[in-house]
N, C-alpha and C positions, 0 to 999 in steps of 0.2 A: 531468078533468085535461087542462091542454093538454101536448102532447108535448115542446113547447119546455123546460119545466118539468128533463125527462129530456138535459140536453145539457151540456157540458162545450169547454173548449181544450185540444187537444192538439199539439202541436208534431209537424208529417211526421216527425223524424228518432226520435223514439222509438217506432216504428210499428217491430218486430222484423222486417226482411226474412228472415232465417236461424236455425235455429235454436243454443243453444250446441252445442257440443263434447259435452257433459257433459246428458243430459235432465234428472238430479235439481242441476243448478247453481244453478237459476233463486232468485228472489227470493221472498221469500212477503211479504207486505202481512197482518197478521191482524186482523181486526175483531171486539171484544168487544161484542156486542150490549147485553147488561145493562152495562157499564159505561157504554156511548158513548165507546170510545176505540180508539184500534189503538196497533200497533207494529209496528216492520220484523224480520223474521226471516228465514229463509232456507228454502228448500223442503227440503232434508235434514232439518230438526228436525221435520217434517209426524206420522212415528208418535209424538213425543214427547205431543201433542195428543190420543193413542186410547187406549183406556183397557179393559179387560176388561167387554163387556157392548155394547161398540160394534160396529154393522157396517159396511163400507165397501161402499158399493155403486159399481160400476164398470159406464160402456156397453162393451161387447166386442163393436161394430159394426163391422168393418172398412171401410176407404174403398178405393174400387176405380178403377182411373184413366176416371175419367166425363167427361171432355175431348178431346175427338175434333174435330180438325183435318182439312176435306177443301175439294171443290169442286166449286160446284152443276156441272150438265149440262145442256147446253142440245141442239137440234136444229136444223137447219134444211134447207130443199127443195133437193135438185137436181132440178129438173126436165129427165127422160130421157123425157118425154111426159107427154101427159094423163093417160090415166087411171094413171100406174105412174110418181111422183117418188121417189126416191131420198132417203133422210133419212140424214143427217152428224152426226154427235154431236159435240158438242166441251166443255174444260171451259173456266169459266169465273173469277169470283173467287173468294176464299178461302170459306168458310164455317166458322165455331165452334159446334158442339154439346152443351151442357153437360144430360150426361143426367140423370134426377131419379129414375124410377123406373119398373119396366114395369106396363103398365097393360091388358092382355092375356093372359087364359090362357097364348097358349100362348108369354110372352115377347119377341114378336117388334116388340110397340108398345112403343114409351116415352116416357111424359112428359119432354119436354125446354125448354132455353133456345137459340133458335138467334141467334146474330149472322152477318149483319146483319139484324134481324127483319121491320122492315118490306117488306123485297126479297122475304124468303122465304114465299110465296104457297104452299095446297094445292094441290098437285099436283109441287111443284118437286123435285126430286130430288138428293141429294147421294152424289158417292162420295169413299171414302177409300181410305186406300194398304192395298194387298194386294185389292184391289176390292171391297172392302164399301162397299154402299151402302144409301141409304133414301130412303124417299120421305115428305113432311109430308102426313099425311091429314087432318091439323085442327087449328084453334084454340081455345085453351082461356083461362082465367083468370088471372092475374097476367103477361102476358105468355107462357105456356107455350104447347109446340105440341106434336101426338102426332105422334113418326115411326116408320113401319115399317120393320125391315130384311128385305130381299131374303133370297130362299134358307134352308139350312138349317142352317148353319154353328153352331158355338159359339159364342154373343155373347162371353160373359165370356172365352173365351181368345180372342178376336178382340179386346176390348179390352184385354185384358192386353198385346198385340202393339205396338197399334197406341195404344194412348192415353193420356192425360197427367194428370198429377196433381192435379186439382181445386185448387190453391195458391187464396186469397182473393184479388181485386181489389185491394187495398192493400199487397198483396206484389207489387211494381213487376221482376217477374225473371220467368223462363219458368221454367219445374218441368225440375232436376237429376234425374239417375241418385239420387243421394242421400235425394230429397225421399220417392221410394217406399218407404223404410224410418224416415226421421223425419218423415214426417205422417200415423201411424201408429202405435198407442198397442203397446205390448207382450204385450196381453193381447186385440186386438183377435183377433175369431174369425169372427162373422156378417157375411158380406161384404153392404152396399148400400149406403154412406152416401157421400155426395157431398162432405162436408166433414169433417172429423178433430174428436172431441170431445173439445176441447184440452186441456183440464184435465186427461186422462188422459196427455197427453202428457210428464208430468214423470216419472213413474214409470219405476222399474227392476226386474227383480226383486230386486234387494238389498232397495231401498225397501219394495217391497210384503212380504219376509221379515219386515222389520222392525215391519210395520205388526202382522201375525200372531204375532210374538212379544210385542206388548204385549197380547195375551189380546185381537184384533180379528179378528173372523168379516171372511172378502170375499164379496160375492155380486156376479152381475151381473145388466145388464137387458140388453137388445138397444133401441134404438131408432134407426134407420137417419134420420140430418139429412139433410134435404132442406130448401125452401123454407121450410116452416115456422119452420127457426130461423135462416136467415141473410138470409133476407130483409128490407128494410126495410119497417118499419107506414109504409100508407099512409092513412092517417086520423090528422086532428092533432088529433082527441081521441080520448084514448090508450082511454075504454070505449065507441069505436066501432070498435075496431081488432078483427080477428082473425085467426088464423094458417091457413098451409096444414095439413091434414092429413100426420100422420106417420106409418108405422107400426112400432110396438113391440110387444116380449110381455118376459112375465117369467114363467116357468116355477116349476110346484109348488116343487121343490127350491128354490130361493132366495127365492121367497115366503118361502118355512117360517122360512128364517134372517133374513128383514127382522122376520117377526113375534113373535120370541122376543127380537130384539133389545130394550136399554135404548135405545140412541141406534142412528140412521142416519148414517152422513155419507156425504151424497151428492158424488160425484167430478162436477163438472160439470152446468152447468143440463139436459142431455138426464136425466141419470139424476134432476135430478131434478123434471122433467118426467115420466117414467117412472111413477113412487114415488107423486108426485099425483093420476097418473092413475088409478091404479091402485087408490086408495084412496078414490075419488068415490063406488065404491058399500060403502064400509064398511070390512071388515078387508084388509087384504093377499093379493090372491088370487092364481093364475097367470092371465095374461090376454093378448090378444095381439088386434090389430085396430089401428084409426086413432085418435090423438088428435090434437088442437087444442087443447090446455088453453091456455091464456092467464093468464100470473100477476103482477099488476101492483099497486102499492100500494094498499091495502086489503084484497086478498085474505090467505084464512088459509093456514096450511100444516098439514095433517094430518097426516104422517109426518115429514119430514128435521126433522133437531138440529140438524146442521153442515153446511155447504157448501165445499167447494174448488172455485176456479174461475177462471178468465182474466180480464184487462179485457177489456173490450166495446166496441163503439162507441156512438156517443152517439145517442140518440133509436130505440131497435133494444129489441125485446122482452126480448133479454139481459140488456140493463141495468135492465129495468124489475123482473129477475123479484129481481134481484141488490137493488134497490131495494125490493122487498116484501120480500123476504125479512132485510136487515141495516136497514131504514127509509131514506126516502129521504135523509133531511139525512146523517144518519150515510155514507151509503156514496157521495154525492157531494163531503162534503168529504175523506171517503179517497182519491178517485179525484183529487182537489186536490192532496193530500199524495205520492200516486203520483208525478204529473206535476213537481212540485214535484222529486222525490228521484233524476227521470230514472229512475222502472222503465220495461221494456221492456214494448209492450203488444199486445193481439190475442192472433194463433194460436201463433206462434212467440215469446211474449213470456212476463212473470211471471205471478203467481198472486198470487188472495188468497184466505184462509181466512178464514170467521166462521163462527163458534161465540156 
């Protein structure tokens, strides 16, 4: 299949820079698989859709501010004699750190994205404000570089300090005091994930109340977004394509309630990415390690009924999984009808439901 196949027009100004007021306001788009049709509803009527026998599985991965703004350090000689020069530190231009995940016992390495990348050579060294710094000890794949930080400090309250809210590249605004509690799902618990799994972002607990008084078990998964899902396939044919490694677990306890469940409805392509995974070797286990599943037209789906989940961008694994999952004709001429009806799209944008 070529990727082109996977692509759509979207107009800049329906691209949600902000989220609403209101997380359960949004729009809902629903697509009836077996009929081949949708209609517009609204994201409040979402438990009217669950039914006793249904579980909802939810990622409870928190996103942690993985955007770390500093500036390389350079040195240079004074020469106070031969054999004894004097070396001068000084900083230099900006540097962008977009962390991905630690890739080190004991913490201290992390896979990351550095801009400006090509500048930033091994050995180059960056500090940030309150003086934490790190050095690039290597290059890696997709672009990625491992950096070490210096000392023995707490990373995580170091970034909590000092660091900024992973917002997507098509949200044209720097990350609000605000954005650290709405790009942020409600129920989020396991902290590592680089990018908010959107879908869960309409929820309240009213909502989720509501979901469990129509006789709807909730369970969750953990799968920390990194690379793997937001990154763009770079292979234009879509089954040469493959994703980074992610990693997830799903625990005895909500195994147990996915497998007694009638129906899944998975909240967002991580969970159900998660659910897939999970099911590759047979029944629903607890499990926990890397996946790279990959789910693109053709492919079956073993576990999930329903799906809730964000528009996507065009030619992105997202949309492909959205496209196996509701069929491709069917959920690109939805994505027509979207753009058509001016819904809001991306992170901070509407939802669509297929069942």
């Amino acid at each position: 299949m070529d990727l082109t196949t996977f692509d759509y027009a979207l107009p800049e100004e329906l691209i949600a820079q902000a989220p609403l007021d209101d997380r359960a306001a949004s729009r809902m788009l629903v697509l009836y698989r077996d009929q081949g049709r949708w209609e517009d509803r609204a994201f409040r009527e979402f438990p009217g859709f669950l039914s006793e026998g249904d579980c909802l599985v939810l990622n409870d991965s928190r996103v942690f501010p993985a955007r770390l703004f500093g500036h390389r350090t350079g040195t240079h000689a004074i020469p106070l004699g031969k054999k004894n020069p004097a070396r001068h530190e000084f900083l230099t231009g900006e540097v962008e750190v977009l962390l991905l995940r630690p890739v080190s016992a004991d913490g201290r390495d992390w896979a990351a994205l550095v801009r400006p990348g090509r500048k930033m050579r091994t050995g180059e060294r960056v500090r940030f404000a309150g003086g934490l710094e790190a050095e690039i000890v290597s290059h890696g794949e997709f672009g990625e570089r491992v950096v070490r930080f210096a000392g023995d400090r707490d990373l995580f309250a170091e970034f909590e300090k000092i660091g900024h809210v992973p917002l997507p590249p098509y949200i044209k605004r720097r990350d609000e005091t605000a954005d650290r509690e709405r790009y942020q799902t409600v129920f989020a618990r396991e902290r590592g994930s680089v990018a908010a799994p959107t879908a869960g972002l309409h929820f309240t607990g009213e909502v989720l109340g509501r979901c469990r008084e129509r006789g709807a078990e909730v369970a969750y998964v953990t799968l920390h977004v990194g690379l793997g899902t937001f990154q763009p396939l770079r292979a234009e044919q879509v089954e040469q394509a493959r994703l980074h490694g992610e990693w997830y677990r799903i625990d005895e306890r909500n195994a147990a309630l996915m497998r007694s469940a009638r129906r899944l409805v998975a909240v967002g392509t991580t969970s159900v990415r998660s659910i897939e995974s999970a099911l590759r070797g047979g029944e629903m286990r607890a499990v926990s390690g890397e996946t790279d599943i990959f789910l693109y037209p053709g492919c079956r789906f073993a576990g999930v009924g329903a799906m809730l989940t964000n528009f996507h961008l065009p030619r992105t694994s997202l949309l492909l999984l959205v496209c196996a999952f509701a069929g491709t004709e069917l959920a690109l001429a939805a994505y027509r009808h979207a753009v058509e009806q001016r819904y809001r799209f991306y992170s901070y944008g509407d939802c669509m439901l297929i069942v």
